[in-house]
N, C-alpha and C positions, 0 to 999 in steps of 0.2 A: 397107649392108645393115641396120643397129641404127635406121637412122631411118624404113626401110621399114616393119621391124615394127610398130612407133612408129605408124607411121601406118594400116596397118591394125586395130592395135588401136583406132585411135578412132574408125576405120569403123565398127568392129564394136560400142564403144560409141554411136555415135548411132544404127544400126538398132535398138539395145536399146530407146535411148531415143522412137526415131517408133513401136516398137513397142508403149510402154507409154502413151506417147499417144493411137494408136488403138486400145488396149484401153477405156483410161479415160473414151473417148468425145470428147475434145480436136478427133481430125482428122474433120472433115466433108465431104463433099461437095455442093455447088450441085444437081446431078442429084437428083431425088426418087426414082428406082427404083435408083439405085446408093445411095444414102445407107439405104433399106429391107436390100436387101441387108447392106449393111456394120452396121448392128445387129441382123441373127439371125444374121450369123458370131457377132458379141460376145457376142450371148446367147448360142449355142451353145456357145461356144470359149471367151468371158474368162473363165473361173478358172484354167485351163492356161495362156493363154497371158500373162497377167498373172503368174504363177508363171514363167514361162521369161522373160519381159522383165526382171522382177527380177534373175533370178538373172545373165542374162548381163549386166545391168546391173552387177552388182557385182563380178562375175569381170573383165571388162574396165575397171574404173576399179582391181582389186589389180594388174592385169595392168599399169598404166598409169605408176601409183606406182612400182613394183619399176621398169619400164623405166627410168622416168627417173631412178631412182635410181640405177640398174645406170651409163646414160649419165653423171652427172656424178662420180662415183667414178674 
């Protein structure tokens, strides 16, 4: 069960991290009418959602540390 967690928490760090990606404008799309879309989500939405990808960015890498450090103790 200790390795489970383990591993959802890294889940939970990489969505953080494709999250902050496609805020920052990184992930693109080929499609020209889905790619228009996905930049007036960002404009609408990037400063919240850049603020949430952060922060679970960072909660899930203390979350990460502790783990592994709880595991080899």
């Amino acid at each position: 069960m200790e390795y489970l967690g383990l591993v959802f928490e890294i889940i939970f760090l990489a969505i953080g991290i494709y999250l902050y990606l496609f805020v920052r404008g990184f992930i693109t799309q080929k499609n020209t009418t889905k790619q228009a879309k996905m930049d007036e989500f960002r404009k609408e939405n990037g400063w919240w959602l850049r603020l949430a990808a952060i922060a679970l960015i960072a909660v899930m890498t203390l979350n990460i540390a502790l783990h592994i450090q709880q595991l080899l103790t």
